[in-house]
VMD Tcl script that builds the backbone (N, CA, C; Angstrom):
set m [mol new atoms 231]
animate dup $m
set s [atomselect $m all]
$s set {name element resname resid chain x y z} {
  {N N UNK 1 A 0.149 -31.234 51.567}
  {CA C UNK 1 A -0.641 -31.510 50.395}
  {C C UNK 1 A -1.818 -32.421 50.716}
  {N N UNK 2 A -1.674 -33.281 51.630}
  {CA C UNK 2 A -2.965 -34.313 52.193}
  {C C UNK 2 A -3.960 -33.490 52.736}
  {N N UNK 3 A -3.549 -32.016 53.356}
  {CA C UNK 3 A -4.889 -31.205 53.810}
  {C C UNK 3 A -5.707 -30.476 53.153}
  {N N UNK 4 A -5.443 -30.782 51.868}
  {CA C UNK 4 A -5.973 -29.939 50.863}
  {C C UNK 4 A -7.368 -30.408 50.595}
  {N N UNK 5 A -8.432 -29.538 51.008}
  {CA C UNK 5 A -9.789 -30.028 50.183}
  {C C UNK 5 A -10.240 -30.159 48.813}
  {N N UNK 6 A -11.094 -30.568 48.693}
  {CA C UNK 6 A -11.791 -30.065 47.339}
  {C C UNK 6 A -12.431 -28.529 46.968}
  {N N UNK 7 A -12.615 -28.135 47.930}
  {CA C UNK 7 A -13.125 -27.343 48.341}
  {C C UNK 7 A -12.007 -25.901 48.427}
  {N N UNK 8 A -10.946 -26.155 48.510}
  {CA C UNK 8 A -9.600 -25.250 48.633}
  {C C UNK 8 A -9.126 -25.304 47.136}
  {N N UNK 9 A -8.991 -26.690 46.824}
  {CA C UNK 9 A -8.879 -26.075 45.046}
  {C C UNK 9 A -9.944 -26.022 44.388}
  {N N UNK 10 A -11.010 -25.883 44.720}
  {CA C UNK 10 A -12.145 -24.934 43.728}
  {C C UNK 10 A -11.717 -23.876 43.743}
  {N N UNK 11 A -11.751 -23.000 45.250}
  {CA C UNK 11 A -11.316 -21.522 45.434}
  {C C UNK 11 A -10.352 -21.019 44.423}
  {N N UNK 12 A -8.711 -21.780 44.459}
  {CA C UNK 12 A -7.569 -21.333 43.900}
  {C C UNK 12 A -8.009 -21.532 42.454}
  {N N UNK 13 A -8.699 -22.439 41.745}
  {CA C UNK 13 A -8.881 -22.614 40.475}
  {C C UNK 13 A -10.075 -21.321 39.917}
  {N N UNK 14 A -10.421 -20.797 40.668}
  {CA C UNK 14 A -11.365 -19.470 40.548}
  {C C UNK 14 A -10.798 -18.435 40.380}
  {N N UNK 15 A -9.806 -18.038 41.702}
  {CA C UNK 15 A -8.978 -17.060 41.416}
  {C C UNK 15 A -8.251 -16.599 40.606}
  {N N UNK 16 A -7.569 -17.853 40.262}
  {CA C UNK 16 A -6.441 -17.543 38.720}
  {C C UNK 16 A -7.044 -17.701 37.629}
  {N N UNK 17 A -8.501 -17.995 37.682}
  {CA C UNK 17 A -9.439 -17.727 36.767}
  {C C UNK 17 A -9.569 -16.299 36.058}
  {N N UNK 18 A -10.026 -15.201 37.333}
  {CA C UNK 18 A -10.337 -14.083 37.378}
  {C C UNK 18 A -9.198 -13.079 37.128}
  {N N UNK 19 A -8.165 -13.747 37.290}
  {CA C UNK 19 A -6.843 -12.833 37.448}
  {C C UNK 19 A -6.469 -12.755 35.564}
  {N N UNK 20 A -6.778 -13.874 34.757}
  {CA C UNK 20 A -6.473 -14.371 33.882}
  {C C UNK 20 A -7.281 -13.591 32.681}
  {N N UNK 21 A -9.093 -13.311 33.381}
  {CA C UNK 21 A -9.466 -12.690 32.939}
  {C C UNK 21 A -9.733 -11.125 32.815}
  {N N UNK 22 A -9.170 -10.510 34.202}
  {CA C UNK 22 A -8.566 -9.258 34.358}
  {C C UNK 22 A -7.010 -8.730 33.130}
  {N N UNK 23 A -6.459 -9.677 33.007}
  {CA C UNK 23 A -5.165 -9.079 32.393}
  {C C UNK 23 A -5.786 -9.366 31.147}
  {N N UNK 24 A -6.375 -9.970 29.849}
  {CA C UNK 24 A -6.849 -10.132 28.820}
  {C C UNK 24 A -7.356 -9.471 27.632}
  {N N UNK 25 A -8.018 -7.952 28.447}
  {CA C UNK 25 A -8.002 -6.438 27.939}
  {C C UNK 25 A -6.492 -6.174 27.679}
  {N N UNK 26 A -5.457 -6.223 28.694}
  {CA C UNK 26 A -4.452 -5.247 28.700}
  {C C UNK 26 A -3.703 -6.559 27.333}
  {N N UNK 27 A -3.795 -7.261 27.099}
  {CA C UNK 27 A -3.000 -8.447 25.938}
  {C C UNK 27 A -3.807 -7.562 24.540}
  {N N UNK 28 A -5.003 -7.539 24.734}
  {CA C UNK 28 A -5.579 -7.179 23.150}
  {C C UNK 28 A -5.002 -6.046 22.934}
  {N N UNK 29 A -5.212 -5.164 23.830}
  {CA C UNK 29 A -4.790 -3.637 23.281}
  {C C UNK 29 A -3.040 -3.729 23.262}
  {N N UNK 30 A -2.227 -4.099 23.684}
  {CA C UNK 30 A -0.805 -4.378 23.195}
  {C C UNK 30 A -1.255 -4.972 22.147}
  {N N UNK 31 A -1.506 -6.403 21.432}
  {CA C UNK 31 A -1.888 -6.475 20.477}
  {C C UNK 31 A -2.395 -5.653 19.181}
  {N N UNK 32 A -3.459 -4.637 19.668}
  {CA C UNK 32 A -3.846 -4.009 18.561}
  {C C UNK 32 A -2.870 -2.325 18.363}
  {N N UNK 33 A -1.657 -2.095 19.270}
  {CA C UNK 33 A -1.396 -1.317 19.192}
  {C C UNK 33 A 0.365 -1.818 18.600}
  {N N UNK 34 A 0.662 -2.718 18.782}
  {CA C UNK 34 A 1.750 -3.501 17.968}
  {C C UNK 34 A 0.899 -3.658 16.362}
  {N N UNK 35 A 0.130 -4.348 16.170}
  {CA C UNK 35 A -0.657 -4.002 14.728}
  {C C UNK 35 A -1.414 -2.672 13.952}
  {N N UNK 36 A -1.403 -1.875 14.479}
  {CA C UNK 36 A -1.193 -0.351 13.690}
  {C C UNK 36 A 0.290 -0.124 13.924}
  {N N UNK 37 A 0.918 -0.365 14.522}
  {CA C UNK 37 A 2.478 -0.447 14.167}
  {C C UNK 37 A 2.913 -0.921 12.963}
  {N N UNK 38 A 2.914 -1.969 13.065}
  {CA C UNK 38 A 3.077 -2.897 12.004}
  {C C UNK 38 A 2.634 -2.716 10.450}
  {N N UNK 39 A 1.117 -2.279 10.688}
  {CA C UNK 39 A 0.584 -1.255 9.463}
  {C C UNK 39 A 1.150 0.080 9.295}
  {N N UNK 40 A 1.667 0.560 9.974}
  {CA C UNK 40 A 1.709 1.803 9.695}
  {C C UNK 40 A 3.534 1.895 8.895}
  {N N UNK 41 A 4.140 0.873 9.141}
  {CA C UNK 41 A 5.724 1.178 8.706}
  {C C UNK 41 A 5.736 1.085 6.762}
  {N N UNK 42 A 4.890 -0.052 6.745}
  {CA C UNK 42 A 4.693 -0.617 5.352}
  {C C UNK 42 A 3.857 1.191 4.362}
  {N N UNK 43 A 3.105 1.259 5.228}
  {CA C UNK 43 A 2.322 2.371 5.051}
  {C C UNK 43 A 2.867 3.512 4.202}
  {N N UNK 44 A 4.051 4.227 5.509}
  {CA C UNK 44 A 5.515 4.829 5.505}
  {C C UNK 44 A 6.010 5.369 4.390}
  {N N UNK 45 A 6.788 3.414 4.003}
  {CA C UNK 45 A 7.346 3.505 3.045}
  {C C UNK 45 A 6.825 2.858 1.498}
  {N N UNK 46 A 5.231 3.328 1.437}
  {CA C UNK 46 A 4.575 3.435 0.283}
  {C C UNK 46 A 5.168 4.609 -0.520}
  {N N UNK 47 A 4.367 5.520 0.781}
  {CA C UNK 47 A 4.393 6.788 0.025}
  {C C UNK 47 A 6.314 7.658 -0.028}
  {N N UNK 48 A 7.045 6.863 0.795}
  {CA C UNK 48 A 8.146 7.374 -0.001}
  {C C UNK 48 A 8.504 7.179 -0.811}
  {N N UNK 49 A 8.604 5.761 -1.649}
  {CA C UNK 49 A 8.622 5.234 -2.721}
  {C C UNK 49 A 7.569 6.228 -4.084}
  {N N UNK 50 A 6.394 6.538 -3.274}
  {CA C UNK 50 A 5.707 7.084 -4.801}
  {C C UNK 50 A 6.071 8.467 -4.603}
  {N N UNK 51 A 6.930 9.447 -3.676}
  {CA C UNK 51 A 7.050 10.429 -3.933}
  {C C UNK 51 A 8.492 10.414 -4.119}
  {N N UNK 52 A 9.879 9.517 -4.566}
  {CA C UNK 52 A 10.473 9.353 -5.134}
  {C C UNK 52 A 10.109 8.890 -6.277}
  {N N UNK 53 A 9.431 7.975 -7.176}
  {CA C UNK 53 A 9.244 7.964 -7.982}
  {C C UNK 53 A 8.917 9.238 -8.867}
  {N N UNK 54 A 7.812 10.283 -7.988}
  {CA C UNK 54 A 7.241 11.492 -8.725}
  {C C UNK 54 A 8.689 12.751 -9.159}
  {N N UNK 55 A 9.222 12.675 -7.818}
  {CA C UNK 55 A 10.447 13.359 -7.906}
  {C C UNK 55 A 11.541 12.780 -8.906}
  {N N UNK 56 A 11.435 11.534 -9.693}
  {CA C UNK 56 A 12.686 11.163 -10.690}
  {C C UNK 56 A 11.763 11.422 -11.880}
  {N N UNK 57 A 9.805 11.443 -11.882}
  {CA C UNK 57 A 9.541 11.675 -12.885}
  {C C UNK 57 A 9.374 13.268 -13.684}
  {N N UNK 58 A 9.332 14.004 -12.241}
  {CA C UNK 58 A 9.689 15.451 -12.520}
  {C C UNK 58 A 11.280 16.068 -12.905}
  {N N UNK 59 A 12.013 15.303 -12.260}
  {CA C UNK 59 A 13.454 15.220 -12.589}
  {C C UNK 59 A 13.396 15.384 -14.230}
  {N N UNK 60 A 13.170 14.248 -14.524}
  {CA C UNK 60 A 14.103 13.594 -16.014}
  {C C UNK 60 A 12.740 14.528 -17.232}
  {N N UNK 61 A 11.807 15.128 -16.820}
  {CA C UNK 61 A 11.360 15.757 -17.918}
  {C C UNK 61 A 9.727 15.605 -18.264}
  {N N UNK 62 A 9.283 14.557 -17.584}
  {CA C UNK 62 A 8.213 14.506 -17.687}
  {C C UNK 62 A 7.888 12.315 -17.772}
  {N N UNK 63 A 6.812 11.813 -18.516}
  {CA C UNK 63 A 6.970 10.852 -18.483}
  {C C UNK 63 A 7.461 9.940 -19.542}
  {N N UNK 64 A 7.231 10.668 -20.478}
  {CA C UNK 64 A 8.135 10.102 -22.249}
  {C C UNK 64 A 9.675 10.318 -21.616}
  {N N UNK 65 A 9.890 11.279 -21.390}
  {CA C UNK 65 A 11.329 11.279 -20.988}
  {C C UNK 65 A 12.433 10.352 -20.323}
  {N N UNK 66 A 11.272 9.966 -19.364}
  {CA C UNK 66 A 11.439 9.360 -18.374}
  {C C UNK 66 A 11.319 7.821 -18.667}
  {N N UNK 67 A 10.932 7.260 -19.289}
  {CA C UNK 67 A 10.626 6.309 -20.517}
  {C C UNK 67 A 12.084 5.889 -21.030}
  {N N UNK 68 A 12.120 7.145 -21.963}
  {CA C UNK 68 A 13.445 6.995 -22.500}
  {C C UNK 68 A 14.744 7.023 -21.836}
  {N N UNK 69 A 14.623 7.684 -21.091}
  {CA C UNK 69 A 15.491 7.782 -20.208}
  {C C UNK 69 A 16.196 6.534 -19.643}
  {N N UNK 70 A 15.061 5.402 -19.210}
  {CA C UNK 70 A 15.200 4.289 -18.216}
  {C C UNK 70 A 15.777 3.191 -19.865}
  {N N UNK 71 A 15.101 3.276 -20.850}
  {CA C UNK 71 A 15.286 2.544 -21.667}
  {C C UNK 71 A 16.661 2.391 -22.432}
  {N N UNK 72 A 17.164 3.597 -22.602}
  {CA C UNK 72 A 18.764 3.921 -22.822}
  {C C UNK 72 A 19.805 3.524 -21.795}
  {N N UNK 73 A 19.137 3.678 -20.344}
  {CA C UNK 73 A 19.991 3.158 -19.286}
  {C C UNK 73 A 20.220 1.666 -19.151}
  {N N UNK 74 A 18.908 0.973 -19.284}
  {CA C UNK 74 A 19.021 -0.689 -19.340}
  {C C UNK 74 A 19.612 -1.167 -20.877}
  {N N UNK 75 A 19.446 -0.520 -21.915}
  {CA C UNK 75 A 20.003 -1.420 -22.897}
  {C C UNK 75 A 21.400 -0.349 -23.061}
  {N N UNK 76 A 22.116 0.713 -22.868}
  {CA C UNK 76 A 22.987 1.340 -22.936}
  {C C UNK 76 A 23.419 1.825 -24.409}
  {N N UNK 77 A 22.604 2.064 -24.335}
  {CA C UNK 77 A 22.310 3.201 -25.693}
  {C C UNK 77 A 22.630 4.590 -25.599}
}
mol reanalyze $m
mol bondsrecalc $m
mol representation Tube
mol addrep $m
């Protein structure tokens, strides 16, 4: 460790500079490809939700029906 220049850790402090900035692309794009992930699940299960909804509103008769329907069920009528 006493033979070490100044001059030897400039070099090494350069290198792992460059190395640091070589891998930095490959971090964003994992990044941005974990976040359309992430968007895309929520996404998903939008539209299953509104095409179950459409399917219980075609079910039960239309949307008055469907109305009544829910309203007889919660107060039990």
């Amino acid at each position: 460790m006493k033979d070490i220049t100044p001059e030897t850790k400039v070099q090494v402090k350069q290198r792992s500079m460059q190395r640091t900035a070589e891998s930095a692309p490959a971090k964003v794009e994992v990044s941005r490809g974990v976040m359309i992930a992430i968007g895309a699940v929520p996404a998903l299960i939008g539209v299953w939700a509104a095409a179950c909804f459409f399917g219980g509103l075609m079910a039960s008769g239309g949307p008055i029906a469907m109305v009544r329907s829910w309203f007889s069920a919660f107060t039990g009528m």
